[in-house]
Structures are given as C-alpha cells and as structure tokens.
C-alpha positions in Angstrom: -91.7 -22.9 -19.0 -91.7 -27.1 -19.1 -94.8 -28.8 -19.2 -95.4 -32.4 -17.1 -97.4 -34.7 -18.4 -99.9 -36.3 -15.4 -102.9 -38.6 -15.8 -104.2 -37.0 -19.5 -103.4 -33.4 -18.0 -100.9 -31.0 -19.0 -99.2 -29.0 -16.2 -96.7 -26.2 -16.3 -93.4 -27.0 -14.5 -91.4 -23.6 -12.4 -88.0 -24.1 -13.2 -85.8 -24.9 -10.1 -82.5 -23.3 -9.8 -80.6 -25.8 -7.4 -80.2 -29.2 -8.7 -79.8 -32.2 -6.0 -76.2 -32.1 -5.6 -75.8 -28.0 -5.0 -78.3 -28.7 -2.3 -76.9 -31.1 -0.3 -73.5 -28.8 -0.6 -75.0 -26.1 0.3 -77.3 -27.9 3.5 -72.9 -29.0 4.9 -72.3 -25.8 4.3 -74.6 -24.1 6.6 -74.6 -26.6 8.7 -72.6 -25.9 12.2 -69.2 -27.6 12.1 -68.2 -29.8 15.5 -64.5 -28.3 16.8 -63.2 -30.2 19.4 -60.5 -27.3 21.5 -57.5 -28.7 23.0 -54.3 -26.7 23.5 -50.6 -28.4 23.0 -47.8 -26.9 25.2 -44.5 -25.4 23.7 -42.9 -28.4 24.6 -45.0 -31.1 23.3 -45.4 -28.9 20.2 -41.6 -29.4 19.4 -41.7 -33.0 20.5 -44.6 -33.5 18.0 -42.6 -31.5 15.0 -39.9 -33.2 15.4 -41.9 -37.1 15.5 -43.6 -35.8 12.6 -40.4 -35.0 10.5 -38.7 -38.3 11.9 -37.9 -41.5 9.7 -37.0 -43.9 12.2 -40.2 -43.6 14.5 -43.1 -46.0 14.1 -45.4 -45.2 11.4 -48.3 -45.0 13.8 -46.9 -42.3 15.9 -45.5 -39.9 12.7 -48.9 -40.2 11.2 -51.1 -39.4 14.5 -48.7 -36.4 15.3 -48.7 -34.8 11.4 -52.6 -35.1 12.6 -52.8 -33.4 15.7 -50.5 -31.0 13.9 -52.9 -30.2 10.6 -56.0 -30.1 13.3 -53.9 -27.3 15.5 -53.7 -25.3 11.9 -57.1 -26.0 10.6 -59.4 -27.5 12.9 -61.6 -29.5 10.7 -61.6 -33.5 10.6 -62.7 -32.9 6.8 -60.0 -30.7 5.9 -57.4 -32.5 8.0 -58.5 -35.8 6.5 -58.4 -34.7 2.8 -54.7 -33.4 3.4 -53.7 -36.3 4.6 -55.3 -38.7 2.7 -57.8 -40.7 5.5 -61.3 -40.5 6.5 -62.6 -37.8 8.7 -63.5 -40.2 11.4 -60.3 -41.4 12.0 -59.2 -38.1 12.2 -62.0 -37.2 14.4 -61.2 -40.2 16.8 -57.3 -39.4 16.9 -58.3 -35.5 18.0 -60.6 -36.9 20.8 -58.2 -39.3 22.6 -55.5 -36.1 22.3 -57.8 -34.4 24.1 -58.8 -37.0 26.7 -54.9 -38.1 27.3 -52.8 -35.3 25.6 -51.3 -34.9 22.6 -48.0 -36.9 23.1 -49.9 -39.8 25.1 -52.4 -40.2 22.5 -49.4 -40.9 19.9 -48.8 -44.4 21.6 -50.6 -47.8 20.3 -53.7 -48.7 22.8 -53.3 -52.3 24.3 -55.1 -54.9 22.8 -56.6 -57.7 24.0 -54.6 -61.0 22.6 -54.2 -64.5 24.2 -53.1 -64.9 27.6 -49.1 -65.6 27.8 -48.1 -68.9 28.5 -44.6 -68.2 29.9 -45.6 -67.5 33.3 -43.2 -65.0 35.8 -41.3 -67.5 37.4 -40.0 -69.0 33.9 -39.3 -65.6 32.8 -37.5 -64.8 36.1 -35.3 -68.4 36.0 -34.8 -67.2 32.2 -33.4 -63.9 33.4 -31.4 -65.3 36.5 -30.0 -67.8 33.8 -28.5 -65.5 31.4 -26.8 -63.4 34.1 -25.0 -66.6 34.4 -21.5 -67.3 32.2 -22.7 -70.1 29.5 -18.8 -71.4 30.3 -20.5 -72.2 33.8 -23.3 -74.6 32.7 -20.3 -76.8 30.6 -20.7 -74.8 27.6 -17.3 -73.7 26.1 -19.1 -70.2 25.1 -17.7 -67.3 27.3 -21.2 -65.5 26.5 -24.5 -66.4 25.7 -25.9 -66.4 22.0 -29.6 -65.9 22.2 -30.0 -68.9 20.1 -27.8 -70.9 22.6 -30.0 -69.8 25.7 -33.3 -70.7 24.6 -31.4 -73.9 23.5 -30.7 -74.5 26.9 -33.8 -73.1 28.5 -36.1 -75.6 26.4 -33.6 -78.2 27.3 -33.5 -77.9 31.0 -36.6 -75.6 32.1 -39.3 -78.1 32.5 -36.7 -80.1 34.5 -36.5 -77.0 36.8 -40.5 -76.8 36.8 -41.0 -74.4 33.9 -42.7 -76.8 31.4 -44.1 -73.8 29.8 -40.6 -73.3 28.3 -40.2 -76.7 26.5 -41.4 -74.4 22.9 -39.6 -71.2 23.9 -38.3 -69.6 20.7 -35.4 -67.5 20.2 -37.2 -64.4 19.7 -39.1 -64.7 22.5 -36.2 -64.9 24.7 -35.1 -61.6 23.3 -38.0 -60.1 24.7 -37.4 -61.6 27.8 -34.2 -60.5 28.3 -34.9 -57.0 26.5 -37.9 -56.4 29.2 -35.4 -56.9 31.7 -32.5 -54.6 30.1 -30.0 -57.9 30.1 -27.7 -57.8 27.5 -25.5 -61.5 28.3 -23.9 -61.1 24.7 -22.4 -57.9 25.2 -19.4 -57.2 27.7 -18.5 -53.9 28.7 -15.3 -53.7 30.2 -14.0 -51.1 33.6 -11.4 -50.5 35.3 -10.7 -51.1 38.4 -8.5 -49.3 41.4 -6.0 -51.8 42.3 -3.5 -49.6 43.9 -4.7 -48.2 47.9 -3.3 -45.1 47.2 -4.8 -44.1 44.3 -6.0 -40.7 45.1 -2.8 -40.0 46.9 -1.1 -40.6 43.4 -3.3 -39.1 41.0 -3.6 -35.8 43.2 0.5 -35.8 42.6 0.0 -36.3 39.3 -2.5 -33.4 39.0 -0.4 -30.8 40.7 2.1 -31.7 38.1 -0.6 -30.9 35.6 -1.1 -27.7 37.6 2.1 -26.9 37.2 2.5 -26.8 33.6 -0.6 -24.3 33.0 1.1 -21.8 34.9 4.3 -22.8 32.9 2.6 -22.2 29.7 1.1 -19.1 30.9 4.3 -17.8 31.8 5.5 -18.7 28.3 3.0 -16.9 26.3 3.6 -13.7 28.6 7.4 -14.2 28.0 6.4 -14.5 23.9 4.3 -11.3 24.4 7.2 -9.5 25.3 9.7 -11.1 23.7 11.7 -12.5 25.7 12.7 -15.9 26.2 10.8 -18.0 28.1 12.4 -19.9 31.5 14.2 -23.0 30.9 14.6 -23.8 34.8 12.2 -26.7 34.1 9.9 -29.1 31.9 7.3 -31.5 32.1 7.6 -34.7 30.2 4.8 -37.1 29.5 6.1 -40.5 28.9 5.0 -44.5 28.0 5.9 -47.0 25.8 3.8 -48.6 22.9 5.1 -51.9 22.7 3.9 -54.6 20.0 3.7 -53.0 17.0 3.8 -55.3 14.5 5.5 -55.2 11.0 3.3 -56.9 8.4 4.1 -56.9 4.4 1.2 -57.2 1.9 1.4 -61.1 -0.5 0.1 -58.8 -3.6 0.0 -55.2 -4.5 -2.8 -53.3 -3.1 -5.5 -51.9 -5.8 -6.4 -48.3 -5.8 -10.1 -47.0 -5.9 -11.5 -46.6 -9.4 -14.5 -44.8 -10.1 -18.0 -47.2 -10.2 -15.9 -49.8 -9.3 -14.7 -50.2 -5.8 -14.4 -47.3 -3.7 -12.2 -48.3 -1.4 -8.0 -49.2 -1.3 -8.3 -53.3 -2.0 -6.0 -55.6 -0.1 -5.3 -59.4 -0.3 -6.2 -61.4 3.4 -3.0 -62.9 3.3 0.1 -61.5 5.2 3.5 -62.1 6.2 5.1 -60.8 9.9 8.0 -59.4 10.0 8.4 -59.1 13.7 7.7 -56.3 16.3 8.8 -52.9 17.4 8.2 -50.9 20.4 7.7 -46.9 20.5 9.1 -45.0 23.5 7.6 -41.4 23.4 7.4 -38.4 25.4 5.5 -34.9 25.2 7.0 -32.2 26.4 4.0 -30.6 27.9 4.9 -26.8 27.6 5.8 -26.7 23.8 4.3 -30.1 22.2 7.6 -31.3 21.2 7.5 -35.0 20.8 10.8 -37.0 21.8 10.5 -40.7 20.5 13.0 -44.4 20.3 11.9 -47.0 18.0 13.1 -50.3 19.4 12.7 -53.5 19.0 12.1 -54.0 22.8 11.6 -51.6 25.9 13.7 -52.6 28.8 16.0 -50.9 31.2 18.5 -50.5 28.5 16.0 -49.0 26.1 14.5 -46.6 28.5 18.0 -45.5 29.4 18.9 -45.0 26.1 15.5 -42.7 25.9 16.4 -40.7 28.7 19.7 -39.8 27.0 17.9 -38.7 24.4 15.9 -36.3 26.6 19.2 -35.3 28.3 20.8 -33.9 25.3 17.8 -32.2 24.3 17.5 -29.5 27.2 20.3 -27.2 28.6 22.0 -28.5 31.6 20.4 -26.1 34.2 17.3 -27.6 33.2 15.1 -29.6 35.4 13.2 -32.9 33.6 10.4 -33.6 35.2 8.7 -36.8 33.9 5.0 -38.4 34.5 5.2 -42.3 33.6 4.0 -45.4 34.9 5.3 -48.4 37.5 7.0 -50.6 34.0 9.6 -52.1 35.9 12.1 -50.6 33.6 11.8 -47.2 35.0 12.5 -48.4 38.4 14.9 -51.0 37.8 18.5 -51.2 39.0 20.2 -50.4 35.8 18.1 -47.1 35.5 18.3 -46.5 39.3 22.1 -46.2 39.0 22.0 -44.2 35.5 20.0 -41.6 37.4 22.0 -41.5 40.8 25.0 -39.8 38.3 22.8 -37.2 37.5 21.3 -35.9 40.5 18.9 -33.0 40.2 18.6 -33.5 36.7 14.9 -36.1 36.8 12.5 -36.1 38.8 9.7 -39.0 38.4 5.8 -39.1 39.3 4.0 -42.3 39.1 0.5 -42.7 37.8 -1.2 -45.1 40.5 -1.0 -48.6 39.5 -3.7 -49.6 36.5 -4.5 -45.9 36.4 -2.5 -45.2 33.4 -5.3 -42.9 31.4 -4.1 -40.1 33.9 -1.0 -40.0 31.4 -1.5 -37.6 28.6 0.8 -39.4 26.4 -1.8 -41.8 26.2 -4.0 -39.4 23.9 -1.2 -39.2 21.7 -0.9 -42.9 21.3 -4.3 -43.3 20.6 -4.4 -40.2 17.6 -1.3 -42.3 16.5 -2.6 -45.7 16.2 -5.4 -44.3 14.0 -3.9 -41.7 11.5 -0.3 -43.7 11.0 -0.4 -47.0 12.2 -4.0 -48.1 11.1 -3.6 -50.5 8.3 0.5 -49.7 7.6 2.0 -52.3 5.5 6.1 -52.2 5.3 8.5 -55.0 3.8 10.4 -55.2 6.7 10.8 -53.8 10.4 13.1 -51.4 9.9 10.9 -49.5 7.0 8.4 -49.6 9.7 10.9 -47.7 12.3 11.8 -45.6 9.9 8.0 -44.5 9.2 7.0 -44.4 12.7 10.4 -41.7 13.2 8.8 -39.8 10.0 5.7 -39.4 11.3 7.2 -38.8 14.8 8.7 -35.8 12.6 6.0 -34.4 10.9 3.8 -34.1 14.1 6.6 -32.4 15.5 6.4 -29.8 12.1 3.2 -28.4 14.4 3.5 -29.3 17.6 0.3 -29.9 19.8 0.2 -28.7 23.1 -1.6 -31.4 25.4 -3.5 -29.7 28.1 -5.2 -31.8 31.4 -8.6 -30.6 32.3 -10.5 -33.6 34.3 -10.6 -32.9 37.9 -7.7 -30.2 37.9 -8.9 -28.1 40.1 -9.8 -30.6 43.0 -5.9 -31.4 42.9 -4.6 -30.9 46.4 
C-alpha cells in the first residue's frame, strides 16, 4: 500500500489498476460506433474497382472510390482512415455525400465558388462561329487554325466586333472555349463522298459478284473433300493499280540496332530518287493467287499486257471475270479492241465512281504498303521491281483467300 502525504497527515493510497491512457481506450471502446448504411449496385461496384485500380483518372476520384470501397468492407471511418492514410473525418464526410448522391456521383469535384467570368456568351459564341471558319478566309495563308493563331486574331479583332472582354484572351482559354463546344478547327477528318448517281445500282453488281465467289469457294472445298477437282468454268479477279511507287537509295549505309545504344535501324535524312514504278495486281478470289506487272507506267498498253498475263494463266474454257475501277485504261480503245478478239473470255464489273474500297484488292494494297514497301531503299528502279515481284512471290508461297462480308447479304 502507498502512502500520500496531505496537510501533516499521512494517508494510505488503494492502488488503481487502469492508468489514464487504458481508460480513455477502453471509454472508445464501449462507446457505440456511428455506421452510416448505404448500398452500391453491381454496376457501380465494377465502375468503382475499376476507378480505383486506374492510373489515368484524376487523383480525387481514385482516392474517394478506394474509400467508399474500404468503408463497404469495414465500415468504420477510423479503420478506413488508418488504411488509407487520412483523418477519419474526411472519410466520414466522403461516406455521407455517397450516401446523399450515390456512390459514383459523390466521386466528382463539388463546384466552387471563384470570380465571375469575364468572357461573356456572346464572345464565346463569335469565338466558336470564328473557328468554324477556314483561317485562309480571314487573309491568313493557314488552311487551319493554330490555337495560338485564333486567340491572335480574336484579341485583334473582337473588341472591334463588340467583344472588348476578348482584348486579353489567352491561348488556353480559347482551348476551353472551343473544347466546351467539341470544335476541333486544327484537325481535319476526311469522307468520302458518292459522286456517281448510281451508286447502289453499282455496288449491288459488285456484291452479287462477291456472292458469287462464296458459293465458288464452297463448291471448292466440297470438290477437295472428295477429291476431285474443283470446276474451272469460271474465276473472279480482283484488280487495280498502285501507281507511284517511288525508288529511293540511301547517301550512307544504314546502322543496325546495338544493344544500350539505339534500338532502332538508323538512317541518314538525305536521299536520292531514282524514279517511279507502278504495280498492276489481281487476286484471284477463289484460291488467293496473286497475278502482278511491275511497270513503270499503267496505261492501255500496260493493262493489256496484264490481261495477257491472266490469259495464259487459266485454261481456255475458262471464264475471267474481273472487278476493277473506271481508270480510263480499262475502257479505252486499245483495250476495247484487245477484248473484242476474245469474246467470252472477260467479263468486267465496275465499282461506282470514287467508291473504290468496294475492291478487295484494295486490302491487299494496303497489307503491302506496310510489310514491303514501308521504308524500302533500292539503288535503282529495277532492284525495286524486282523486290516488289519477290514479294509478289512469297505471298503467293501461302496464298490468302480474301473474303467480302460488309453488306453481302442485302445484295440484290
């Protein structure tokens, strides 16, 4: 037992077994934690795990949605706030707007109150009108508007118009302008437009060609099933030109990657032209086969020449049917009389006139330009025709059949 000392008095002392700290501990203990209840949907549940995993959402939104997250799992603003390192209040605050707005609406930034704008509606609108403008309209030799050049000319001419409040507008600001709006004046996306009046006439031709060939190939692979050898009484060739190609040599060797050095094949700026060439190919739609020309032009004389390729390459009982564009070379004179000594043997379909992505040689172009004629360097034009006929070959190792899909079953 302790004695106390008081006023000349000696007084025994019963020891306490709580000391100040335990007791406050143990008064939170007992005391009845607040819970606020709020229930989050299957769908705004995997909208909030996914903002909570994400690293390009704002910082505001990832942290309020691990929140309403940790409180769905343990709901305690004590427990929440010492797992994610903030004070229980805010925590407690975040939990009570989700439950006053929702869970995703309470991820958003309030408004705050800030200083009136001083751009009023009509400048903004006159801002907005003025970009929809070409700048090559207003005497500017721009065909599009640079941000920077726009508020140029709105603080320029806007307090002229009755907008004085424009006389300080800043680049950025214009941005927002324009990004309120969904105006984009330094971007052009291009379309394409239906120039020929009998476009559907055309393309349904073209389709029922592409009809065609399905049940060609079908009949094929029952023939291979059995077999036998598949009917040669006709074939579908898809065919265009690819003119322009150009020949261009290196000045200096390239330099090959090296490890913690440069990663990439190097290449000096400067070039030297050698001239173009012009690649006449078609598909054969049934097997894949690709029949190409290398030329170094693509007239009537070329395109002739191309179809006596394709002649040779079929029996004679065979019917060449071929899908190509309006090039005047197809239709010209010279080819017009070639033909009339073979009659029976081609039959042409037109794509409509600026409609030639109906073409499936197109495709093959395109899967061309990008895995052989991307970045080729030859010393002169003819090692480029001779490349363009060895890749020409080595596609034709493993043919790809090229099948039409879009809209094939709306063909009349």
């Amino acid at each position: 037992m302790k004695l106390a000392l008081c006023m000349g008095f000696i007084w025994p002392v019963k020891p306490c077994s709580l000391s100040f700290d335990s007791f406050n501990e143990a008064k939170i203990m007992t005391a009845s934690r607040r819970v606020i209840k709020f229930t989050i949907g299957k769908a705004d549940l995997s909208e909030l795990e996914s903002i909570a995993r994400s690293r390009t959402e704002p910082v505001g939104r990832v942290e309020r949605a691990r929140v309403l997250l940790a409180y769905r799992q343990d709901p305690s603003f004590y427990a929440v706030g010492q797992a994610l390192g903030m004070h229980h209040q805010k925590v407690q605050r975040y939990i009570e707007r989700a439950k006053a707005e929702g869970a995703l609406a309470a991820l958003d930034e309030r408004a705050r109150p800030g200083k009136e704008p001083t751009i009023t509606v009509e400048a903004k609108t006159w801002v907005v009108a003025l970009a929809c403008r070409k700048a090559k309209e207003l005497g500017y030799p721009h065909e599009v508007w640079t941000t920077r050049l726009l508020a140029r000319h709105a603080r320029e001419h806007g307090p002229a118009e009755g907008h004085s409040c424009l006389s300080g507008l800043a680049q950025g600001t214009v941005c927002k302008i324009l990004d309120a709006q969904e105006v984009k004046p330094h971007k052009v996306r291009y379309y394409l437009e239906r120039r020929d009046p009998e476009f559907k006439a055309k393309m349904a031709q073209v389709l029922c060609v592409y009809s065609k060939v399905n049940v060609l190939k079908k009949a094929a692979a029952t023939a291979a099933k059995k077999n036998k050898k598949p009917s040669e009484a006709v074939t579908v060739i898809s065919y265009d030109e690819k003119p322009g190609i150009q020949a261009i040599a290196t000045t200096a060797p390239d330099l090959p990657p090296e490890p913690g050095v440069h990663p990439t094949f190097t290449r000096e700026f400067e070039y030297k032209r050698h001239g173009t060439v012009s690649l006449l190919a078609g598909i054969d739609l049934v097997t894949g086969k690709v029949h190409a020309l290398v030329r170094d032009r693509h007239r009537s004389r070329e395109f002739i020449d191309f179809l006596k390729l394709v002649d040779a390459a079929y029996p004679t009982h065979t019917a060449i049917r071929l899908i190509l564009d309006n090039h005047s070379a197809h239709i010209s004179k010279e080819t017009n009389a070639w033909l009339a000594a073979r009659p029976g043997r081609f039959e042409f379909t037109f794509t409509p006139k600026h409609g030639s992505w109906l073409n499936l040689v197109e495709g093959f172009f395109s899967k061309f330009a990008r895995s052989v004629l991307r970045h080729i360097r030859v010393a002169s034009k003819q090692e480029l025709k001779d490349r363009i006929m060895a890749a020409i070959d080595h596609f034709n190792e493993n043919p790809v059949v090229h099948t039409w899909s879009y809209k094939l079953k709306k063909a009349a």
